[in-house]
N, C-alpha and C positions, 0 to 999 in steps of 0.2 A: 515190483519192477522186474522187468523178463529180460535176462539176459543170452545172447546164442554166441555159443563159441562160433565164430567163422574161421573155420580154415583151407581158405582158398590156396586155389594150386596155380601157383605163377611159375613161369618154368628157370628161372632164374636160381631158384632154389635145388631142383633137378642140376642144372646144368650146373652149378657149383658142386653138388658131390659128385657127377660126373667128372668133372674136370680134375676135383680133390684124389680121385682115386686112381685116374690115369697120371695125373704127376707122382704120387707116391710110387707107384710101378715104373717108374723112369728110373734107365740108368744113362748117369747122367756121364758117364767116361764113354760110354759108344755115341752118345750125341755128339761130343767134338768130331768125331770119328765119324759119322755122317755126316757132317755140317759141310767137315772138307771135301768127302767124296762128293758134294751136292753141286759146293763149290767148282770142284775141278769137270768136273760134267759137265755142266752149264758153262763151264768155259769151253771146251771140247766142243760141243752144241751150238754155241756161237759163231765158233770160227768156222764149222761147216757152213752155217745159215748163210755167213757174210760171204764164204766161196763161193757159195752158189749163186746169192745176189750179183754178184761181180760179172762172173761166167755166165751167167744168165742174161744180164746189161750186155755183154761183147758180142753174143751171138745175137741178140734182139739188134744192136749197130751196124752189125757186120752183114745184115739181113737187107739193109736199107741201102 
């Protein structure tokens, strides 16, 4: 009887010690510490957008 090792390459296996190797190099006290500054940007960011949708709206009526 013939047996063949097959060892096929699924990339699941790659991407887990990828994955395994970049969470051990995390530190994990400057994540909080990004999460917030991500957080408070993205609020900053919004409230331009929404200024500008607004102000943009008043001149687009103000036009008419």
């Amino acid at each position: 009887m013939e047996t063949k090792n097959h060892t096929g390459t699924d990339g699941s296996g790659s991407l887990f010690l990828t994955g395994a190797v970049l969470f051990a190099n995390l530190d994990f006290g400057s994540l909080g510490e990004y999460a917030l500054k991500a957080i408070i940007g993205g609020a900053i960011w919004m409230s331009f957008k929404l200024a500008s949708d607004f102000i943009a709206e008043k001149i687009k009526n103000r036009k008419k």
